[in-house]
Structures are given as structure tokens and as C-alpha cells.
C-alpha positions, 0 to 999 in steps of 0.5 A: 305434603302440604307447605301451606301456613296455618293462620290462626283463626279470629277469636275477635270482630276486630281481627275478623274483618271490616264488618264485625269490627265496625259493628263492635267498634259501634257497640262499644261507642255506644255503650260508652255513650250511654255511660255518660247520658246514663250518669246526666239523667241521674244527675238530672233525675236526683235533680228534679226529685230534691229540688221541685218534681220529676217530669214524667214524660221526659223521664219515661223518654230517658228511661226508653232512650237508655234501655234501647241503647242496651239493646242495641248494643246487645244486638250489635255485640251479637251480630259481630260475634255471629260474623266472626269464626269462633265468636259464639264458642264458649270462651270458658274452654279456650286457653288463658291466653287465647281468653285475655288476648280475646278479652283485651279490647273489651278490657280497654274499652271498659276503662275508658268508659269508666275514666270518661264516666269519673271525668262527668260525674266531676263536672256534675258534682261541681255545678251550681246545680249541685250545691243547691239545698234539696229543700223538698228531702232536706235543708241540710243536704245539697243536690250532690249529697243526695246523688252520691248517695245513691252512686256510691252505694250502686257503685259497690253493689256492683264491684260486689256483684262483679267480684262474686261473679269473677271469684266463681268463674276463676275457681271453675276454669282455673284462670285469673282473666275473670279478675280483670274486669273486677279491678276495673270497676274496683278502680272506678269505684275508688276514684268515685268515692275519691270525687264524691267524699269530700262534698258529703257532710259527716252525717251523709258520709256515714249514711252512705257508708251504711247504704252501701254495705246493705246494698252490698249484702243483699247483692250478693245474697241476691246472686248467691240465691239465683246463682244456686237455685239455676244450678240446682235446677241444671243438676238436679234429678229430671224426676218430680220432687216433693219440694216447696217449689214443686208444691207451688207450681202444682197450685199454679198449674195443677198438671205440671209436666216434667218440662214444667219443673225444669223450666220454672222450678228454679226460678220459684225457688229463687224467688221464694228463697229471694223473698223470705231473706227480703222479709227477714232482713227488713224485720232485722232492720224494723227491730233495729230501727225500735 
């Protein structure tokens, strides 16, 4: 009979060895790095746009910078989670223990790439350049005024998105780890607005707050739609259908095979789902501006 002693095999780069904790050590040095030259070129973004107008060539070269580094980071989560034993299993099925222990160090880093965003965007909202007029919108409104008034609503957007998402996966695994990531950002969120309120004026305030609840609204319409239209497309029967979608990719293929309903099914009837709740809520909104 064997006396040996069982380890437990590494469900994370940190405990996995050398390598894949350098390459997720770098990823999420990276991510942290982006969050705070992502929240600069915004700043500058709104900047250039209120002010006088947007440089092309440096914007493109922001844009190619941020998106690479999304990339990168993707690739190097990957190639850690390639090099450690159990990495690329479904974290779903493992227990709710097994699944927070996991999921601690992105939990931590997480937050302190948020505090580190919170303390930038402070800096920024409280730089001379912030309190110029943005004379080319308008003379009543500052720099600041106009960057908060896409952040915030961005920033619910996303702890609506994140919430949605978290409720969901809670529901199907019996398990409170989804949530945590949503406290996070909610967190975030709170301390944004807590930076950012007192620099709007009562007009902007309440444009911002009717921003933010559309741009909220068509979030998670917007994931209810693709999140529905994939699973019916996983679940539904493998046999054509006389449906709208089928219909379209017939006029677009003219022979589509059962492959082909599989493969673009879901995504036509997510885009014509997506489109007709888009004309019917930029009609309410028409109607409501006359």
C-alpha cells in the first residue's frame, strides 16, 4: 500500500510554477497599465474634441496601442492557463471553494486596478485642463463636465452588464463567486461618481443620470438578446426551421446547409432582434423628444 502524500494539483499560474506565474504576473501588470492609459487617452480624447479638434494619427496610434495590449494580455492569460495543469478546465463544475481560491488573485488585482483608475481619473478631473469652457460643445460646460459625461454612464453600463452576467452564471451553478466581480465594479462605480458629482452643474447632472439609465437599458437589452439567441441556436432543434432567420440566410446563401443554420443562425436572429428593439427605442425616444 502506498504512503505517498496527495498534492493538490494547481488550479492557478501563481501556484503552477515560474513561468505561468510570470506570464500572469505580466498580464495583469498589463491590464493594470492599460486601465490607467486607457482612462489618459479618454481624457485626452474629450479633451482635443471640446476644445479645438481630434488628431487623427495619434488617436489611431491610442486606439492600436490599447487594442494590442488587449491582445497581449489575452494571449499571455492563455499561455498561462496552457501551462498549468487544469487551467483550461471549466472552472463551472469545480466546487465553490476550489472556484473563489482560484479566482482570488484576479479578485485582487481587479481592485487595484480600479483604486489605481479612481486615483487618475482624480488627478485628471482636477487639472487645469478640465475646467476650460468646451467652447466647441458648449460655453457653459467644461472639459470635465463633458468626460463625466460619457465615464459615468460607461461605468453603469457596465456594472449592469456585469451584474446581468453575474446573476445568471449564480442561478446555473448554485454559487455566490459570480458576485464578486460585480461588487468590484460596483464599488468603482460608487467612488467615480463620488469623484466626478461634484464638478457637474445641476443641468449636466441630470443629463448624466438620463445617459446612464438608457445606456443601461440598452445594455442589458443588448445581452439579453445575444445571450438568448446563442443559447437557442446551442439548444435548438439541428433540423431547418421556417424561421425569419432561416429565411434571411436563404436570400444570403441560396443553399444553406445545416452547418450553415448552426453557424450564422443565432447570430441573424440576434442582429435582427438587436436592430428592430434599436428602431423602436430610437422612435420612442423621436416621439418623446416632439
Amino acid at each position: 500500500m502506498s504512503t505517498a502524500i496527495a498534492r493538490p494539483t494547481p488550479t492557478h499560474p501563481l501556484t503552477a510554477g515560474t513561468t505561468p506565474a510570470i506570464l500572469w504576473t505580466i498580464s495583469e501588470l498589463l491590464e493594470l497599465a492599460r486601465r490607467v492609459l486607457g482612462a489618459c487617452f479618454g481624457f485626452w480624447c474629450i479633451f482635443h474634441l471640446a476644445v479645438d479638434m481630434l488628431p487623427v494619427v495619434p488617436t489611431l496610434g491610442g486606439l492600436a496601442l490599447l487594442y494590442g495590449s488587449v491582445l497581449m494580455e489575452r494571449w499571455l492569460h492563455r499561455d498561462a492557463n496552457f501551462r498549468t495543469p487544469g487551467g483550461l478546465v471549466n472552472t463551472a463544475r469545480r466546487p465553490t471553494r476550489t472556484r473563489a481560491l482560484q479566482a482570488g488573485p484576479g479578485w485582487a488585482s481587479t481592485a487595484v486596478g480600479y483604486l489605481l483608475t479612481l486615483t487618475v481619473l482624480r488627478e485628471l478631473l482636477h487639472t487645469p485642463a478640465a475646467a476650460i469652457p468646451a467652447a466647441a460643445v458648449n460655453d457653459t460646460w467644461t472639459v470635465a463636465q463633458i468626460f463625466i459625461l460619457g465615464l459615468i454612464p460607461c461605468a453603469v453600463a457596465t456594472l449592469t452588464l456585469d451584474t446581468a452576467r453575474a446573476t445568471y452564471r449564480s442561478i446555473t451553478t448554485r454559487s455566490w463567486v459570480p458576485f464578486v466581480h460585480p461588487v468590484l465594479t460596483a464599488g468603482f462605480t460608487v467612488g467615480l461618481t463620488a469623484i466626478a458629482w461634484p464638478l457637474l452643474s445641476p443641468h449636466a447632472a441630470e443629463a448624466t443620470v438620463d445617459i446612464a439609465v438608457t445606456f443601461a437599458f440598452l445594455t442589458l437589452v443588448m445581452w439579453g438578446v445575444v445571450a438568448f439567441g446563442l443559447r437557442r441556436g446551442r439548444t435548438g432543434p439541428s433540423a431547418p426551421s421556417p424561421d425569419l432567420a432561416g429565411v434571411v440566410l436563404m436570400w444570403w446563401h441560396g443553399a444553406p446547409t445545416l452547418d450553415d443554420r448552426r453557424r450564422y443562425g443565432p447570430w441573424i436572429t440576434v442582429g435582427l432582434i438587436s436592430g428592430t428593439a434599436l428602431v423602436v427605442l430610437l422612435v420612442v425616444g423621436v416621439m418623446g423628444a416632439l
